[in-house]
N, C-alpha and C positions, 0 to 999 in steps of 0.2 A: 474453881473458885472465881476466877476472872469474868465467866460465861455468867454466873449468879450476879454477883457485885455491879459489874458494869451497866449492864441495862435496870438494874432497881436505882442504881443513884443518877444515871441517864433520865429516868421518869422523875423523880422528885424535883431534878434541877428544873428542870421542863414546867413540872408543874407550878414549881414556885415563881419560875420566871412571868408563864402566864397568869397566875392568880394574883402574883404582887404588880402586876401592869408594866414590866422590866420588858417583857414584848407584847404584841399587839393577840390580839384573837384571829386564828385563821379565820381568813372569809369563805373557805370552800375550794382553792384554787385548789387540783390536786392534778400534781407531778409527778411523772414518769418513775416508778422505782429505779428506773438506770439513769437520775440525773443526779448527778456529783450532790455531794451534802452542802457544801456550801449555797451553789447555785442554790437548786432548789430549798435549803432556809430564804435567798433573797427573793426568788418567786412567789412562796408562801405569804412569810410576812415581812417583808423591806429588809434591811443591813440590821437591825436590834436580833430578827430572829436567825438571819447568818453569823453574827457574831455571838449567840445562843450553841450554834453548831460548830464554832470554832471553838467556843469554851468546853463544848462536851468530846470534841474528838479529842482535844489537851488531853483533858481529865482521863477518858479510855488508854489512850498511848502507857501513860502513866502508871495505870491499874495492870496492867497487862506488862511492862516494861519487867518488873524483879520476876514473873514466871517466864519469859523470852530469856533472862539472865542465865535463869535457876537450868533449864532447858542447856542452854547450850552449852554450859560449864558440864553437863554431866556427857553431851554429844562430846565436847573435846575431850574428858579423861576416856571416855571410850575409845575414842580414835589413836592417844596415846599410846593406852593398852595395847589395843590393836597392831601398831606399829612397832611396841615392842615386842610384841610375839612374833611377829614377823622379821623381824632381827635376830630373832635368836633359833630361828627354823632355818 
């Protein structure tokens, strides 16, 4: 769910940021896929479109945050379990 969700509302914010003039139109510079997300937002288009990429990594953290939860709550009853059968062998 989080793999679907996150990159469609990543796009839209994107888009609206650039269609509403909220950041600049890139000019063409293009960045190393190995350089940090922020950096390369200020590379591209100045600090409006770094802070475009600090609001979307928020946003991700967040969408992703209750299945990281959902996950590791079932990792710990597993391990419980685990320990208790192992207490009782």
């Amino acid at each position: 769910m989080p793999f679907i969700l996150t990159p469609v509302l990543s796009g839209l914010i994107e888009y609206a940021a650039l269609a509403t003039g909220l950041c600049p139109l890139y000019g063409g510079v293009i960045v190393p896929w190995t350089t940090p997300a922020i950096i390369s937002g200020f590379l591209v288009g100045g600090w409006r479109t770094a802070l475009l990429q600090v609001v979307v990594l928020v946003m991700s953290f967040f969408i992703y945050l209750p299945f990281a939860k959902l996950m590791d709550k079932q990792y710990c009853e597993q391990e419980q379990a685990g320990e208790q059968e192992q207490a009782t062998a």
